[in-house]
C-alpha positions as YAML, in Angstrom:
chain: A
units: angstrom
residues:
- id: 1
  name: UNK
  ca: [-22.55, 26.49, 10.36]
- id: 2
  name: UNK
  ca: [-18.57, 26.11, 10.25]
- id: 3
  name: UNK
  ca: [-16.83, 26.68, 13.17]
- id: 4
  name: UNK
  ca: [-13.48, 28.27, 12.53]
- id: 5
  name: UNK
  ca: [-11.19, 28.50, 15.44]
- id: 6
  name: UNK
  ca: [-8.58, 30.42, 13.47]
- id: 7
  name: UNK
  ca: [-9.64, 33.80, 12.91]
- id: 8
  name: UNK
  ca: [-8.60, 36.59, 10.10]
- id: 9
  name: UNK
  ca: [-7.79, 34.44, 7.53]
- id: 10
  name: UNK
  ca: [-9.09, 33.04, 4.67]
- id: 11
  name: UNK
  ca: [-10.32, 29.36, 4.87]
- id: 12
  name: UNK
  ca: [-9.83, 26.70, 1.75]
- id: 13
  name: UNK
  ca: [-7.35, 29.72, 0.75]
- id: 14
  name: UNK
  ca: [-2.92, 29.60, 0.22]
- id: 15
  name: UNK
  ca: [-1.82, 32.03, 2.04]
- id: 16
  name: UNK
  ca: [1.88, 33.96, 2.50]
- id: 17
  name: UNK
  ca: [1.73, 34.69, 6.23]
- id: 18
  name: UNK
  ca: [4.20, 37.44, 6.14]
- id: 19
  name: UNK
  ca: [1.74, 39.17, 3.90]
- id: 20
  name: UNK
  ca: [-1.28, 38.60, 6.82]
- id: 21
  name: UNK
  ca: [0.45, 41.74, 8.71]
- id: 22
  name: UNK
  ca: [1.52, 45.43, 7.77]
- id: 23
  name: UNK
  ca: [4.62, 47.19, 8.79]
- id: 24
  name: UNK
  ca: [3.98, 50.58, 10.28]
- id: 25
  name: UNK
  ca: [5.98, 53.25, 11.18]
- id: 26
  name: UNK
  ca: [7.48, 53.31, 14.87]
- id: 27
  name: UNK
  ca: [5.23, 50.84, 15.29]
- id: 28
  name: UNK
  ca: [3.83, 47.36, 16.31]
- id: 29
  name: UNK
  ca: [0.84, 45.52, 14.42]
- id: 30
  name: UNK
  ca: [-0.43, 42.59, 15.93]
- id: 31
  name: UNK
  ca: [-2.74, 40.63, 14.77]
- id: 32
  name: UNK
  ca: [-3.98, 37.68, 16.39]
- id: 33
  name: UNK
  ca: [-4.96, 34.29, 15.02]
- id: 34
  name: UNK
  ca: [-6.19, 31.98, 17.76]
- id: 35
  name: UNK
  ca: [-6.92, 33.30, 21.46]
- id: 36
  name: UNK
  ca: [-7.81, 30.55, 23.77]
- id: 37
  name: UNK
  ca: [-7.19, 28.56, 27.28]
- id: 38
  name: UNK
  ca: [-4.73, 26.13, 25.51]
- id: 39
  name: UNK
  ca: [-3.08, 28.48, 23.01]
- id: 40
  name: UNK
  ca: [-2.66, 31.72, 21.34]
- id: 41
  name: UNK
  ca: [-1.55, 32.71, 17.68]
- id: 42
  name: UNK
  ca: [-0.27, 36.22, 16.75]
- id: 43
  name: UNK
  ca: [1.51, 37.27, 13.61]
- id: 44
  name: UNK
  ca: [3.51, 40.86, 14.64]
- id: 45
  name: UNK
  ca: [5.34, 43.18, 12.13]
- id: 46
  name: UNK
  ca: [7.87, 45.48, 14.15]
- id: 47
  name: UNK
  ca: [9.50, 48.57, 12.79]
- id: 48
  name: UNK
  ca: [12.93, 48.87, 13.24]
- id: 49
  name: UNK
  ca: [14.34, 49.13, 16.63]
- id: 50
  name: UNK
  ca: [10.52, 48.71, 18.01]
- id: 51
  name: UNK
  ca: [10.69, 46.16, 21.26]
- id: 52
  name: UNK
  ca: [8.54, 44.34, 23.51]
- id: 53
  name: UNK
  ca: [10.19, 44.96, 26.50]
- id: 54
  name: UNK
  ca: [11.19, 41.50, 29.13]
- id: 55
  name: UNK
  ca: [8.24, 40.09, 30.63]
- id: 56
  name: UNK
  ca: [7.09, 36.66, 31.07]
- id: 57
  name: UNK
  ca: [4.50, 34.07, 29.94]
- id: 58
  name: UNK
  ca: [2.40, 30.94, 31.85]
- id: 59
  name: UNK
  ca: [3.26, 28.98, 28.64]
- id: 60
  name: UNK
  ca: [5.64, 27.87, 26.48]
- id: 61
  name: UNK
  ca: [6.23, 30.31, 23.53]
- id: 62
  name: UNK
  ca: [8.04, 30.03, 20.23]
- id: 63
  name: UNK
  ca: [8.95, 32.77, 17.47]
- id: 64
  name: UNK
  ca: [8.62, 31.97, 13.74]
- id: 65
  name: UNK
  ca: [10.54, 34.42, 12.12]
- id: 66
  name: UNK
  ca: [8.96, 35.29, 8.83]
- id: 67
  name: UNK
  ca: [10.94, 38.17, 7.48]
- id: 68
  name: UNK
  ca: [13.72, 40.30, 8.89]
- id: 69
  name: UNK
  ca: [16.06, 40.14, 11.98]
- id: 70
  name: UNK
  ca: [15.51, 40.35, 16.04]
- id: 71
  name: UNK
  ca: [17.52, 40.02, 18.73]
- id: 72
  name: UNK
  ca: [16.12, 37.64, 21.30]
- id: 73
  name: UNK
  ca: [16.69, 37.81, 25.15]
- id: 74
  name: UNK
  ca: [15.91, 34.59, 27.14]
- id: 75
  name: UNK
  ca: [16.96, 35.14, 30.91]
- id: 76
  name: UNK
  ca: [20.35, 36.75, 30.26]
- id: 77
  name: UNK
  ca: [21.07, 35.19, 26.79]
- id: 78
  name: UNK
  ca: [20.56, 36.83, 23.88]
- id: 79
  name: UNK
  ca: [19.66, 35.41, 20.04]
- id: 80
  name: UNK
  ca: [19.90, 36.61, 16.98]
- id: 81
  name: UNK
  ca: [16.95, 35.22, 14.83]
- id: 82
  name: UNK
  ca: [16.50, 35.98, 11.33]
- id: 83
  name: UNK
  ca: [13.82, 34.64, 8.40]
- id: 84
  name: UNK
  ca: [12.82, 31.37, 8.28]
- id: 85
  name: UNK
  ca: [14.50, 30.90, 11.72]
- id: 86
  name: UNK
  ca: [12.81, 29.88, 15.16]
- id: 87
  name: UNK
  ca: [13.49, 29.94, 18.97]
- id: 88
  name: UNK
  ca: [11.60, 28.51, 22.04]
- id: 89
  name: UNK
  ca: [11.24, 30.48, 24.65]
- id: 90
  name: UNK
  ca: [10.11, 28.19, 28.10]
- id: 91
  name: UNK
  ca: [7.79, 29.53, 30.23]
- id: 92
  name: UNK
  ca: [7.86, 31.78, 33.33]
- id: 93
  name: UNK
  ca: [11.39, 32.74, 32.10]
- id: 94
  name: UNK
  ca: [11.88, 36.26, 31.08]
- id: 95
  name: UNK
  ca: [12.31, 37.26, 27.82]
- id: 96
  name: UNK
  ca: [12.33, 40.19, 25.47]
- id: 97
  name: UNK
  ca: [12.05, 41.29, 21.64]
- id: 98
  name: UNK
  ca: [13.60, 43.78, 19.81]
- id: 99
  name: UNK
  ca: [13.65, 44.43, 16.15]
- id: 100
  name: UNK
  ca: [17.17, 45.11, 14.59]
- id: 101
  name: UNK
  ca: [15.14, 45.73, 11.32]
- id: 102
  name: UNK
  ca: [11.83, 45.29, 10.29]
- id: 103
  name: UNK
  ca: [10.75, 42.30, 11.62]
- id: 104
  name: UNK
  ca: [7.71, 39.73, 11.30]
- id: 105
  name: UNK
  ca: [6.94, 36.78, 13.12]
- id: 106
  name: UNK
  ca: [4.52, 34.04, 14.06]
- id: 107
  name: UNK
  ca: [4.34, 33.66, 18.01]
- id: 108
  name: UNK
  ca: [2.86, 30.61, 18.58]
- id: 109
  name: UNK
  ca: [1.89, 30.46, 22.78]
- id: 110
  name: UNK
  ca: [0.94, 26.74, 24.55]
- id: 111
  name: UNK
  ca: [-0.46, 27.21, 27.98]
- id: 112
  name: UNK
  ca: [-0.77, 24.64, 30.70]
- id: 113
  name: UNK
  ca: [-3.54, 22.97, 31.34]
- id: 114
  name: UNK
  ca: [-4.91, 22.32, 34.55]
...
């Protein structure tokens, strides 16, 4: 039996990731890739002017944008990141997300290990 720490998507397969998630209306669709101690992988789709509000994270995390434009807040700077663009946001700083237009990415989370 294959293990297959990557979930929701084909093996052996080429793939188009922005195609892996759905845009819905007034909405955001997650999907997630990889959930684990060390890391976690979720592609998200967010309708225009949809947000995830500031919060913070025990790791390190960093936005692939695959299609669209967002407007990143780390701590009290903000970023405008657009396809095929990428920020790093470090940990245990506050940050936010909010779509400008509909907007995909790849969040890619590291965690510390103890």
């Amino acid at each position: 039996m294959e293990n297959n720490y990557i979930k929701n998507m084909n093996v052996a397969e080429v793939l188009t990731l922005v195609d892996l998630v759905s845009y819905q209306s007034n909405q955001i669709v997650s999907k997630t890739l990889a959930q684990n101690l060390a890391i976690s992988l979720t592609l998200f789709a967010f309708d225009k002017d949809e947000e995830i509000s500031t919060h913070e994270s025990e790791g390190d995390a960093m936005i692939v944008a695959i299609d669209g434009e967002a407007e990143i807040t780390i701590g009290e700077e903000k970023f405008i990141l657009k396809k095929g663009e990428t920020i790093l946001m470090p940990s245990k700083k506050p940050h936010a997300v909010y779509a400008k237009e509909p907007f995909k990415m790849l969040l890619v989370v590291v965690f510390p290990q103890k």
